[in-house]
N, C-alpha and C positions, 0 to 999 in steps of 0.2 A: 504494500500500500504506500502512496507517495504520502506526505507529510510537507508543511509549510514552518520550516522552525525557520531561529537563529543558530547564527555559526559564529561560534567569539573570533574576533580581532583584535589587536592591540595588547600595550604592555601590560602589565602584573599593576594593578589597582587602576588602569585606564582602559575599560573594555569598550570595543566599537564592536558593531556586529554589522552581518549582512543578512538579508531574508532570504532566504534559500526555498526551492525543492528539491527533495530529495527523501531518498526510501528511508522510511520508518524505521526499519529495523538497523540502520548502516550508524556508526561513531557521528558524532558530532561534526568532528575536523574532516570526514570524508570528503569526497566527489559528489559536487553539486550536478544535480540535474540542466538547472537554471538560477541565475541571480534575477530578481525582483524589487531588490532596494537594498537601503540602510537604514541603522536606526544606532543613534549615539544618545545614550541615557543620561551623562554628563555634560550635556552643553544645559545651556540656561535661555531658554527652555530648550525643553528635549527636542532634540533633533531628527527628525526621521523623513525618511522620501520613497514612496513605495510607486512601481508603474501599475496602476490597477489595472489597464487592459493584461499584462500578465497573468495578474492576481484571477482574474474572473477568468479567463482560458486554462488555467492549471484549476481554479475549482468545476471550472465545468467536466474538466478533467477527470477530477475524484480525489483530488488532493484535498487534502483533511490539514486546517493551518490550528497549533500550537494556541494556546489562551492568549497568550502576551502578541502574536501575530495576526489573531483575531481581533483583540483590541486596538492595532498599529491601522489593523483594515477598515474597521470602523470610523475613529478618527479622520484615518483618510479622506474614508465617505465626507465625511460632515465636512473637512475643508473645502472639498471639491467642489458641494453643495453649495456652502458659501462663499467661492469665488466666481460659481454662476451667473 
């Protein structure tokens, strides 16, 4: 089953991440399917950039996204919404 996680980046107390798919069952640090964005929990405000036409093609897919990628997706929504 594909899975929409993060995949850590950066040094030892400064994590950056990237949204990934990639199979469920593979390491974290594995081989990505596809990159979808970023997300950096330490900027002020949090930083993140997701390409939602990815995002809606990999779940139309059957990709099943992570709580914390689900919330980055939602957000998403809403900004989008309000840059309309």
């Amino acid at each position: 089953m594909l899975s929409m996680r993060l995949m850590r980046f950066g040094a030892a107390k400064k994590p950056f991440y990237r949204i990934v798919v990639m199979e469920s069952r593979s390491s974290r640090q594995s081989r990505a399917k596809d990159f979808i964005g970023n997300y950096n929990p330490l900027g002020d405000p949090v930083e993140f950039q997701i390409d939602l036409e990815k995002a809606k093609s990999w779940l139309a897919k059957g990709a099943r996204p992570s709580q914390t990628v689900q919330s980055l997706l939602d957000r998403a929504s809403q900004r989008k919404k309000l840059s309309d």
